[in-house]
Structures are given as structure tokens and as C-alpha cells.
C-alpha positions in Angstrom: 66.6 59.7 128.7 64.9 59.3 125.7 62.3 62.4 126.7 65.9 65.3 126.7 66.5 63.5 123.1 64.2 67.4 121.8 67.2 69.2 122.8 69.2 67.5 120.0 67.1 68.2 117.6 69.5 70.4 115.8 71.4 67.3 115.1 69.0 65.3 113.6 71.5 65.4 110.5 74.3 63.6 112.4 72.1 61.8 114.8 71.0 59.3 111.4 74.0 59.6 109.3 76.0 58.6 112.3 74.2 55.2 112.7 74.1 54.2 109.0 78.4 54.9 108.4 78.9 52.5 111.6 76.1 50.3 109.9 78.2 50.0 107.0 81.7 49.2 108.9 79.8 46.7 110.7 79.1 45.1 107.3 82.5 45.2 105.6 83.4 43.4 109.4 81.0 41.0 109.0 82.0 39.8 105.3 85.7 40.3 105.9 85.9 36.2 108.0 84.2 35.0 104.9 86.5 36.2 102.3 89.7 35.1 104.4 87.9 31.9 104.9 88.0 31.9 100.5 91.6 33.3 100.8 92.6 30.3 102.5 90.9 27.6 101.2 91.1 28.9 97.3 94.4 30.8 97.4 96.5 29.8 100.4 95.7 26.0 100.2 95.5 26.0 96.2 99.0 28.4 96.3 96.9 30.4 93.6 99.0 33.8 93.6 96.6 35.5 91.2 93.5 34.8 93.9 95.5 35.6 96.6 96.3 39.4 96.0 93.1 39.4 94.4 91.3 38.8 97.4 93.9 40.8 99.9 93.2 43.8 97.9 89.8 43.5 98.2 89.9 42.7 102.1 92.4 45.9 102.4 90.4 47.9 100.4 86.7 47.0 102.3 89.1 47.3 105.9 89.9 51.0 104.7 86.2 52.2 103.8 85.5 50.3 107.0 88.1 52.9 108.5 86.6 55.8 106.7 82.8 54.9 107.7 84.2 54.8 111.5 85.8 58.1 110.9 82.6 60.0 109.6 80.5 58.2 112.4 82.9 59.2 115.2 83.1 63.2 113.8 79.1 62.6 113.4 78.7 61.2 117.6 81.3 63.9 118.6 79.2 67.1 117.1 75.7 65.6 118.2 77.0 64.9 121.7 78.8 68.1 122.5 76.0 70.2 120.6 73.4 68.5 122.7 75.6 68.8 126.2 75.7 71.9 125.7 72.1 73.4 124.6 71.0 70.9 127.9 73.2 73.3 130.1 71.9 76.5 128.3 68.1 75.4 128.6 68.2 73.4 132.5 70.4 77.0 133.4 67.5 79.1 132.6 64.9 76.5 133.9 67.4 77.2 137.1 67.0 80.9 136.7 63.0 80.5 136.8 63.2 78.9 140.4 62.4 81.1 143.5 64.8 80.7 146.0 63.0 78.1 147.8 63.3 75.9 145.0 66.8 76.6 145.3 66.9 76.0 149.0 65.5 73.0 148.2 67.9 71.4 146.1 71.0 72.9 147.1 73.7 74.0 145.2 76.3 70.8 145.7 73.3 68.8 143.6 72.7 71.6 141.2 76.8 71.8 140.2 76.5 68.1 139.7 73.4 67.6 137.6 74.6 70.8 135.8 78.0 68.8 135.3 78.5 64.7 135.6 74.8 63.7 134.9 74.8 66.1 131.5 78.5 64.6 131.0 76.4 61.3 131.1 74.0 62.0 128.8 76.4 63.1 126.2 78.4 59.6 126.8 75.5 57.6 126.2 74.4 60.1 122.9 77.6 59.6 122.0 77.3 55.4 122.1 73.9 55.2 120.6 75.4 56.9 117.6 78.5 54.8 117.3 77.6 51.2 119.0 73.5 50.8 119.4 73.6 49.8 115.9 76.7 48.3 115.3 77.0 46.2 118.5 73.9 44.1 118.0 73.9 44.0 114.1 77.6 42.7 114.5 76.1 40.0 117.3 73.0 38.5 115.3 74.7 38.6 111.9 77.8 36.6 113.4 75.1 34.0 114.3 73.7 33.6 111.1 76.7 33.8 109.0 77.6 30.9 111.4 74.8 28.9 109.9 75.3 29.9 106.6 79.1 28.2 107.3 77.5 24.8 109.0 74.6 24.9 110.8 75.4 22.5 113.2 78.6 23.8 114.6 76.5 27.5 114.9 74.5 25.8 117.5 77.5 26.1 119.6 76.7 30.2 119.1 73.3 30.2 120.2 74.7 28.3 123.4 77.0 30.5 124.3 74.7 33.7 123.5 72.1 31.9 125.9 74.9 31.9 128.7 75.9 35.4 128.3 73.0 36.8 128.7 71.8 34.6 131.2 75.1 36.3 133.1 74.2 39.8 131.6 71.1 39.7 133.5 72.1 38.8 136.5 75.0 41.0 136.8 72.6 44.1 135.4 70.1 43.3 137.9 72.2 43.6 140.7 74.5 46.5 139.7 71.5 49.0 138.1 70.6 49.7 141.8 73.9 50.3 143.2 74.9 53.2 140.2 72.1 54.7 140.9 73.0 55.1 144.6 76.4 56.1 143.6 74.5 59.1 142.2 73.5 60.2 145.5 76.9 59.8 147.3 78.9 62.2 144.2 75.7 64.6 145.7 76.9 64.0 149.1 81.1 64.6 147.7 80.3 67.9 146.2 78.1 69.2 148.9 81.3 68.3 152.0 84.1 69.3 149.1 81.8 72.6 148.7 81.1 73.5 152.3 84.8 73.2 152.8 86.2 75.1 150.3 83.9 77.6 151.0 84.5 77.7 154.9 88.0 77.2 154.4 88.6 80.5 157.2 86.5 79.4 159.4 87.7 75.8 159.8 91.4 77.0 160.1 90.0 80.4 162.2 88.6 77.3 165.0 91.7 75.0 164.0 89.1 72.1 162.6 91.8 71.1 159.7 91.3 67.2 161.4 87.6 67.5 161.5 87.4 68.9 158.1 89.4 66.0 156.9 88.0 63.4 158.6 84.4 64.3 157.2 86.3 64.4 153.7 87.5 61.2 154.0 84.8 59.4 155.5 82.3 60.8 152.6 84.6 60.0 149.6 85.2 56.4 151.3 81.7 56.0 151.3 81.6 57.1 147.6 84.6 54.6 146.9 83.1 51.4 148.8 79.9 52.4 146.7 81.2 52.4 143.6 83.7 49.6 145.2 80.8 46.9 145.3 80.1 48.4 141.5 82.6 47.8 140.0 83.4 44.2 142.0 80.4 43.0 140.4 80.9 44.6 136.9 84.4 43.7 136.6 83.2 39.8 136.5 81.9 40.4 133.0 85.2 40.5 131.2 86.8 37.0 132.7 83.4 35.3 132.7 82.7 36.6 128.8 86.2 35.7 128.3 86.1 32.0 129.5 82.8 31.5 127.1 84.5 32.4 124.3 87.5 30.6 124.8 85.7 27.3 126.1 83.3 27.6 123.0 86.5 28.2 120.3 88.3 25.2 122.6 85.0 23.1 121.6 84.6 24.1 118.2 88.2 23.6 117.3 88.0 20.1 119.0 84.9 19.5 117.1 85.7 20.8 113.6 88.5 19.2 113.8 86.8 16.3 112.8 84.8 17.8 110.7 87.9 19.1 108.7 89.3 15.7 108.7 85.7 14.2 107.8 85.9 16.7 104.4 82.4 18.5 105.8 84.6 21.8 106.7 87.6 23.6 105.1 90.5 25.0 107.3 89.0 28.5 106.5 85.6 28.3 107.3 87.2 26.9 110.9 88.9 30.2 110.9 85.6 32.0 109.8 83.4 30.1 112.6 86.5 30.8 114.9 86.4 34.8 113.9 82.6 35.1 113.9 82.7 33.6 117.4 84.6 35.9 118.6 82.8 39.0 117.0 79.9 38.0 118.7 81.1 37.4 121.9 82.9 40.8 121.6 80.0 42.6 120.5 77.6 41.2 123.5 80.8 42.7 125.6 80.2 46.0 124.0 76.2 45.8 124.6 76.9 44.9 128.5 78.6 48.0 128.9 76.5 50.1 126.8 73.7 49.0 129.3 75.7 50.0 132.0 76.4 53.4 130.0 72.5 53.7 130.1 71.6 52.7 133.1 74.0 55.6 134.6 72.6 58.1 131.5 68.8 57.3 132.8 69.4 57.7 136.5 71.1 61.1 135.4 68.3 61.7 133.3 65.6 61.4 136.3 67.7 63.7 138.1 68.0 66.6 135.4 64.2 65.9 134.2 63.7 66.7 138.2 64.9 69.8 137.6 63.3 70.4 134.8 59.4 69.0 135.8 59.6 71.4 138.9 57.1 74.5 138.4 58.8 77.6 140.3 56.6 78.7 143.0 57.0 81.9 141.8 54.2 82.2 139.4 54.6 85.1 136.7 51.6 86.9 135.1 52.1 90.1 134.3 49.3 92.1 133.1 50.6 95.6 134.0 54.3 97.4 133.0 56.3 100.0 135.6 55.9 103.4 134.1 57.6 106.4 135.4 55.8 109.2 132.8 53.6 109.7 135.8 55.7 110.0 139.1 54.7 107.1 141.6 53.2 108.5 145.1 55.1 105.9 147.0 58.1 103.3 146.0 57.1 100.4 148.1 54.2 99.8 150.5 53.4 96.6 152.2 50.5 95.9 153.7 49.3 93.2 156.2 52.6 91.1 154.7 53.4 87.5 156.6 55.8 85.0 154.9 57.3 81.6 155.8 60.0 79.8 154.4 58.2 76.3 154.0 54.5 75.5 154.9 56.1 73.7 157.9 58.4 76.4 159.4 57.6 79.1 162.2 56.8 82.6 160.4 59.8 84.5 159.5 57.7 87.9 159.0 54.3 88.7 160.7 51.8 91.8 159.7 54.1 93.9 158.3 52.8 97.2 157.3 54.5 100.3 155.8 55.1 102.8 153.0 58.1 104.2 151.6 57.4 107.4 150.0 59.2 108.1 146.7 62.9 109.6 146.7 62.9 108.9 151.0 65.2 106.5 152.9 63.4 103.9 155.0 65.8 102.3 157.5 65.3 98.4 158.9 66.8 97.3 161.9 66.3 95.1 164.8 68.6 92.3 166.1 69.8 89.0 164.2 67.4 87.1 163.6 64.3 90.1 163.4 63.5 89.4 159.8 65.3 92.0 158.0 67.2 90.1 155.3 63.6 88.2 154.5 61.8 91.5 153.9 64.3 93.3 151.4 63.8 89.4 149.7 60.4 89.8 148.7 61.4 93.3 147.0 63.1 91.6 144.1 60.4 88.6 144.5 62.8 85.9 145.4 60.1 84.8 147.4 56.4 85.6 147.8 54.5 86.6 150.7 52.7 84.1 152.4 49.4 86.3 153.5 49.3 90.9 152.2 50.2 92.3 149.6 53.6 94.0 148.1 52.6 97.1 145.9 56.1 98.3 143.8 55.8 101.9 142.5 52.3 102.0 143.1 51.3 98.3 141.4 51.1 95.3 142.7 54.5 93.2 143.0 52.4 90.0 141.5 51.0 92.1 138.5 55.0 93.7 137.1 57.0 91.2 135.1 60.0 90.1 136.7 62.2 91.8 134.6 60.7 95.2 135.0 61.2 94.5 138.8 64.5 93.4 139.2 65.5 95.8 136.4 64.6 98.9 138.5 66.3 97.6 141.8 69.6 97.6 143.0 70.4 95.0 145.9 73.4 95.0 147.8 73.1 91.5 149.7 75.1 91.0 152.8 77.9 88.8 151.7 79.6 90.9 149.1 79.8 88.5 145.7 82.6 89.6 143.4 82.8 87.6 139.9 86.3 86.6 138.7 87.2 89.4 135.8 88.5 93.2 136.0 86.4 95.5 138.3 85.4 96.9 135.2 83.4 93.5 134.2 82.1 93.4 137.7 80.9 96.9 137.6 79.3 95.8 134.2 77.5 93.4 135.6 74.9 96.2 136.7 74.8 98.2 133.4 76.2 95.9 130.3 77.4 99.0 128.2 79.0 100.9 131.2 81.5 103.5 130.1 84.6 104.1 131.9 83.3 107.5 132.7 80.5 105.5 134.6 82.6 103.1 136.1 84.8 105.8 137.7 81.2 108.1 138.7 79.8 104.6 140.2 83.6 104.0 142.0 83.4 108.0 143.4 80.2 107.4 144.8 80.4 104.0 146.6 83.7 105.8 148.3 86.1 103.2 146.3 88.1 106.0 144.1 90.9 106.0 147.0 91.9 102.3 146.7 91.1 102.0 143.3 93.3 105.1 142.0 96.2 103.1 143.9 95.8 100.0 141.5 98.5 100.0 139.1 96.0 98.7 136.5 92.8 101.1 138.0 89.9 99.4 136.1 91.6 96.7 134.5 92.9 95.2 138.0 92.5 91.6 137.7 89.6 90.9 140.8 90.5 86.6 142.2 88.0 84.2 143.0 85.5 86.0 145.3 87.1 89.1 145.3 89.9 87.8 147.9 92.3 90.0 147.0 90.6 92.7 148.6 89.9 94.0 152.0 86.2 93.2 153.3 84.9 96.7 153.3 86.7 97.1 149.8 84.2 94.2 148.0 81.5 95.8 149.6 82.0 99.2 148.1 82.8 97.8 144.9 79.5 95.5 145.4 77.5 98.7 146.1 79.2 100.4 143.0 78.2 97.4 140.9 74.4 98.3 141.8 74.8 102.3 141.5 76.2 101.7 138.0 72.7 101.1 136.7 70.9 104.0 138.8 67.8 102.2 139.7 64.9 103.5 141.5 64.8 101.7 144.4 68.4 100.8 146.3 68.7 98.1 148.9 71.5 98.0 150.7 71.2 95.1 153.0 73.6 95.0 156.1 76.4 96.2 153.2 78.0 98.9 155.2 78.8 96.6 158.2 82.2 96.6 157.2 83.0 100.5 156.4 84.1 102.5 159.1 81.5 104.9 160.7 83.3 108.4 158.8 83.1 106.0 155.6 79.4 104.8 156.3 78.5 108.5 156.9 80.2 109.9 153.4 78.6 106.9 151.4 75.7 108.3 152.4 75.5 111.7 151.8 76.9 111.0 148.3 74.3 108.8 147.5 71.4 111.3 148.9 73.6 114.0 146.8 74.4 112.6 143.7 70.7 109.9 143.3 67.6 112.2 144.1 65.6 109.9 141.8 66.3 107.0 144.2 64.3 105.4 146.8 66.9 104.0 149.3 66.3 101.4 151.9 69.4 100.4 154.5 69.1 97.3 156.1 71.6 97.7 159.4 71.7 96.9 163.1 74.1 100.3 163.3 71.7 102.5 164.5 73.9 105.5 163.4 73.9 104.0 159.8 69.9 104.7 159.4 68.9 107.2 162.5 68.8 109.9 159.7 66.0 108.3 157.3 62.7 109.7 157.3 61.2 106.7 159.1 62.7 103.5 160.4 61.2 100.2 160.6 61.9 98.2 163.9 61.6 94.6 164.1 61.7 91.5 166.8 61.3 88.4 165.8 59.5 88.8 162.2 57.2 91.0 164.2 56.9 95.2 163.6 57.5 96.7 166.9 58.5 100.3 165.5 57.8 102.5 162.8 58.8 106.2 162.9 61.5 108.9 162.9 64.7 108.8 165.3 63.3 110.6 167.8 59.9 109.2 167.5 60.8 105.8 168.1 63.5 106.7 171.0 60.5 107.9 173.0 57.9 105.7 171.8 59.5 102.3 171.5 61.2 100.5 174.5 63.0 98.2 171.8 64.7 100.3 169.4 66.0 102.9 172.5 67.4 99.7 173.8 69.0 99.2 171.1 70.3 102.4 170.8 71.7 102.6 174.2 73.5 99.5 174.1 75.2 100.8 170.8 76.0 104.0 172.6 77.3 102.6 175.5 79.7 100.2 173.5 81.1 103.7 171.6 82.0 105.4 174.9 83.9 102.2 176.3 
């Protein structure tokens, strides 16, 4: 934990100050059984009046700077905590947004959302109790023991007993419950990954009538999570009655034994109730430490988990030495050559020996059936991935040698599940150009063929879009998705599988608008419609990650065996 602690360096301030207030409350705690013990013995006992409000006042007055110390050091833990939540999120979100997408594939998003959320909610909890109790707590359980000695040495013997007995119990009961939190970790993981996948799927479990299934699942996983943190808390929750019957067995002893010391003139009545009071402060405190280990022992397996995230080195290794620059025209917008790529070292090969070129300002279509590879290609455009074996040349320069920024800045990719953000369609179509205009917006609207549904909104651009865009048709999120990447004209378009959903007079329009109204754009259309990329200068076929097919319409329906399949299957299904 104590390796994040950099990321609160801009609370350094608040971070010491915080400490040394509770410091001082601890102190006025500490010296408040002593001067009751005098208030008895000297006022009470001796009916002094004078002495008595004397030494009230004085008690009142140290109890409210106590107050005010506890104040300060609370409004001290509260800034540093939340300050250093929340530049933790900011820096582990843009470690996030360094990772390739196998590193995300790797992790998932379920343990992502949680690390991102509970284990940084952790840290700031145990920030938060360093500040206020890591001093306090201890200072309040040592100086209780001497101050007990300073009182009578021989009844503060009693103290060091029961101290010996408590954390003879505080080990035992940390040794066996640090273990089990850290488990209970892994099972949240497990909660948000089931509670994810069926929110998510909600249409397809109700579509196969899997309500039971889905809630079966769901309760089996968050029963696992409860009997986890079941045996937890089973174990923790002896701390309290076992603390509790020290401290009363040792104030039953110490009354029984002072007793005779009162009677024997070695002890006063007050110092009884001092030794009683310091007791109990200590015992107290040692309460407070037990759970501040538990506290950290939760805060450090969360801090394993988000250092995790933060020790792994993206796979996608950035060295830029050369800049896109468009003063002299490209010859071609992308050309691979000899490419291969697989997913993990241990997987099958997802693309094989792909080779091609794609002139600048042409259309290259991709198509083959599921499963071919085309979704993996149009990835290692935007270099969410790297090829495995071949090169990638962008604009005429080698993907590896751009910065990622230039490269992602001068593509537009239109994935195939359409990805609306909560927010107007104007903040969606912002998305792809920050300072859009509303003139823009409406050119970017015309364009992706969305100006007919869009006109019918009573609120046009200001019409509220839900979560994921469902409050719009599927072919209407994937216009607007497609609008959201014309917005920011860039010079090469991907439009992967995204006009699946339009109908085939809608899919034809969309086209010639885009070849009409971007002539500076390369444009590649991932589809298995033939009829949505028969009309690009050359179309790339593919079977299995393999190339079977490279060539013009008619080229390839003489020439290749697969893609006229393909296209007579398609045919066929019009006519019936």
C-alpha cells in the first residue's frame, strides 16, 4: 500500500497535520482520568467547591480542544483521502488506456470496474484511518499503561496481563482471517463479472427464456461471496466479546483488589477510577488497532491488485520516431505485407500472410464468412494489437514508427456493436470532433443517412440518447455511430460489419454520400453483404485468417471459387 502513498503527494500538508491534531486529542484523553481522579479525591471527598469547578472547567475546557483537534484531523483525513481516491483513478485510468487490447482481454472488464471502484474505495478507507487512528490508537494504548504505573505500579501489572492476552487473541484471529479477505477479493471479481454478463445479455437470456438460469447462476455466485465473507466475519466478530470479557474480568479484579488497597490507605477512590478509566482506554484502543489491521489487510490485498495493473508493461510498445504528414500526398493509405497475428502465443493464428495495398482515396472491401478474420484485420489499423510476423505501413510509414495519437487521430472506426454514450446526440457526435458545430453535427447526420429520424426528434440534437443508445432502433445507433466518426473527416474510414443493420436502398445511399461528399478519404467496409462492397476497386476475400481473394467484382467471381460461392448463395436467398 505504502508504494501508491506518491499519488498523495499533493497532500503532504494534511497527511502530517492530520496525525499531530489527533496526537493532541489523544493527550488531553490521556490526562483527563488523572485530573478526575484529583477532582475526586481533593474536591469531591474534601467538599472543596472552589477546586471542584476549578478542575471541571479545566476538564471541559481540555474535552473541547480535544473536540476541535478531532474536528481539524477529521476535515484533514477527509481531503487527503478523497484527493488521493481520486488522482489513483485518473493515473490507473490512463495506465488502462496504455494497455493493448490483449492486456484487456486478459483482465477483463468485471475486475477492471472493481479495482477501478472497491479496492481504490479501500485504499482511501485505510488513508483515511492512518490519518485519524495510526497515531492515536497506539499512543492512547501504551500511555494508558504507563500512566497506570505512574498510579501504582503493582495494580498496572494487571495491564500488561491483559495486553499480553489480547494480542495473543489478535494474532490468532489475524492469522486466520488475512487469508480469507483476501479470497473474498476474488469472489466480488467473480459478482461483478455474472452481475455484468447479465445485465448486459439481459435480451438474450429473456429472447431463450433463461430468467431461472440467470438467476440461479446469480445466486449461487453471491452465496459463495456471502459464505466467504460469512466464515470472515464469524471469526472477526469474536474480537468484540472476547476483548470485552478482558476488560471486564480485569476491572472485576482490580476493583476486588484495590479495594483493599483503598481500605489499606495505599490508593484513593480516584485513582481506582483513573486505573478503572485507563483500563478501559486501553483495551478500547487495542479494539481500534484490531480493526485497523483488518482495514489494512483488505487496503494491501487491494493494493496488490491495483499495483497489478499498474506493474503491467502494454505489449504495445510506442516509439515513434517519424510524424504522418499530408504536405506530400501518400501513394497508398494502407499496405500490409506478409501480416500473421495471434491472439495469445498459445492460440491457433487468427490471420495468415496477408498481403495488400489500398491505394489513396479507393475503397477496399473485406469479406468472407464468420469467423474469416475480418474484424482482427481492421484491429491492427488503429494498433489495438500488433502483428505477430509483416509489417503494417500507414500512409506510406510504418505503423510501429507513427505515434499512436497521430494514428488513431487520422482513423475513423465504426466497430460492429454500435456504442452510444449516455448524453445528447450532440455529445456523442462530439466525441469524434470536441469543438463540433451544430452545422457539423447536422453535415455529419446528412451524410450517415440519419437527418430523417433525427428531424422527427422533438429536441433534434439535444434528444436525450439512454444507456447504450436503447432508445433507438438498431440501424439508427449505427448511423449515428458512423456519424460520430464522419464528424472528424479522417483519412482513412473503417466501417466494420456497421451497415449490417441498414436496409439495402439505405446501405447503397450511405455510400454514395460518403464517396460524394469525402474524396480525401480512404474507405475500407468490412461486410459479408456482398452487394455492400462489390463496387470497391478491389476486395479482399478471406477463409479462415487465410487470403483466398484479392481483386475487383468481376475478377474474383471468375477467379475465385470462394467468393462466387458466396455470392450465389447471397443471390439465391434475394430471389426466394
Amino acid at each position: 500500500m505504502f508504494s501508491l502513498l506518491h499519488y498523495a503527494k499533493d497532500y503532504r500538508k494534511e497527511i502530517l497535520l492530520g496525525p499531530f491534531f489527533k496526537f493532541l486529542e489523544a493527550v488531553f484523553e490521556l490526562a483527563l482520568p488523572l485530573y478526575m481522579a484529583r477532582l475526586i479525591d481533593l474536591g469531591i471527598a474534601k467538599q472543596d467547591k472552589a477546586y471542584i469547578i476549578k478542575s471541571a472547567s479545566l476538564m471541559i475546557g481540555m474535552s473541547l480542544v480535544g473536540l476541535i483537534c478531532v474536528l481539524i484531523c477529521q476535515y484533514y483525513s477527509s481531503i487527503a483521502s478523497q484527493g488521493f481516491g481520486t488522482e489513483l483513478r485518473e493515473k490507473l485510468l490512463k495506465k488502462i488506456n496504455t494497455f493493448s487490447h490483449h492486456e484487456l482481454n486478459k483482465f477483463g472488464s468485471a475486475t477492471l470496474i472493481t479495482r477501478m471502484t472497491a479496492d481504490i474505495n479501500q485504499l482511501q478507507l485505510a488513508l483515511a484511518m492512518l490519518i485519524r487512528l495510526v497515531v492515536r490508537a497506539p499512543f492512547l494504548s501504551i500511555g494508558s499503561v504507563f500512566m497506570a504505573f505512574y498510579i501504582n505500579a503493582q495494580l498496572a501489572s494487571l495491564f500488561l496481563i491483559a495486553l499480553f492476552l489480547f494480542c495473543l487473541i489478535l494474532y490468532f484471529l489475524m492469522s486466520k482471517t488475512i487469508p480469507l479477505y483476501q479470497k473474498v477479493q476474488g469472489k466480488v471479481d467473480n459478482l461483478n463479472q455474472v452481475l455484468q454478463e447479465s445485465l448486459s445479455g439481459v435480451r438474450v437470456i429473456r429472447a431463450f427464456s433463461q430468467q431461472r438460469h440467470g438467476e440461479k447462476k446469480m445466486t449461487e455466485t453471491s452465496d459463495e461471496l456471502a459464505s466467504a465473507y460469512k466464515r470472515v466475519a464469524n471469526i472477526s466478530a469474536l474480537l468484540n466479546p472476547i476483548t470485552l470479557l478482558i476488560m471486564n474480568s480485569a476491572i472485576i479484579i482490580l476493583l476486588y483488589v484495590g479495594g483493599f488497597s483503598v481500605n489499606s490507605g495505599n490508593l484513593t477512590q480516584g485513582e481506582i477510577l483513573a486505573l478503572i478509566n485507563y483500563l478501559m482506554q486501553m483495551l478500547l484502543a487495542l479494539i481500534v488497532v484490531s480493526n485497523l489491521v483488518i482495514i489494512f489487510t483488505k487496503a494491501s490485498a487491494s493494493a496488490k491488485r491495483v499495483n497489478e495493473l499498474f506493474d503491467t508493461t502494454s505489449s504495445l510498445i510506442e516509439k515513434p520516431t517519424e510524424t504522418l504528414d499530408f504536405s506530400i500526398p501518400p501513394v497508398n493509405a494502407v499496405a500490409f505485407n506478409n501480416v500473421s497475428f495471434k491472439y495469445t502465443p498459445d492460440s491457433g493464428q487468427a490471420l495468415t500472410d496477408i498481403s495488400f495495398t489500398l491505394p489513396l482515396g479507393q475503397t477496399l472491401g473485406v469479406t468472407g464468412q464468420t469467423g474469416s478474420g475480418k474484424t482482427t484485420l481492421t484491429q491492427l489499423l488503429p494498433r489495438f494489437y500488433d502483428a505477430t510476423i509483416g509489417n503494417i505501413e500507414l500512409f506510406d510509414t510504418p505503423i510501429k514508427k507513427l505515434p499512436l495519437a497521430d494514428i488513431r487521430s487520422s482513423i475513423g472506426i465504426v466497430p460492429q456493436t454500435s456504442t452510444l454514450f449516455s448524453g445528447t446526440i450532440r455529445d456523442n457526435l462530439q466525441w469524434g470532433q470536441e469543438k463540433a458545430s451544430d452545422q457539423e453535427c447536422w453535415q455529419a447526420l446528412k451524410t450517415a443517412q440519419c437527418l430523417d429520424f433525427v428531424n422527427a426528434l422533438p429536441n433534434k440534437l439535444d434528444t436525450m440518447i439512454l444507456e447504450g443508445g436503447k432508445n433507438f432502433s438498431g440501424g439508427q445507433r449505427q448511423r449515428l455511430a458512423i456519424a460520430r466518426a464522419l464528424i472528424r473527416t479522417p483519412r482513412l474510414l473503417i466501417l466494420d460489419d456497421s451497415l449490417s443493420a441498414l436496409d439495402y436502398q439505405t446501405d447503397l445511399e450511405l455510400r454514395l454520400a460518403l464517396k460524394e461528399e469525402l474524396t480525401q478519404t480512404s474507405l475500407i467496409i468490412v461486410s459479408q453483404r456482398l452487394s455492400s462492397v462489390q463496387d470497391a476497386e478491389q476486395i479482399l476475400v478471406l477463409e479462415d485468417g487465410k487470403q483466398v481473394g484479392l481483386g475487383k467484382h468481376e475478377t474474383l467471381l471468375k477467379k475465385s471459387t470462394i467468393y462466387r460461392n458466396l455470392y450465389n448463395s447471397q443471390q439465391e436467398r434475394e430471389e426466394a
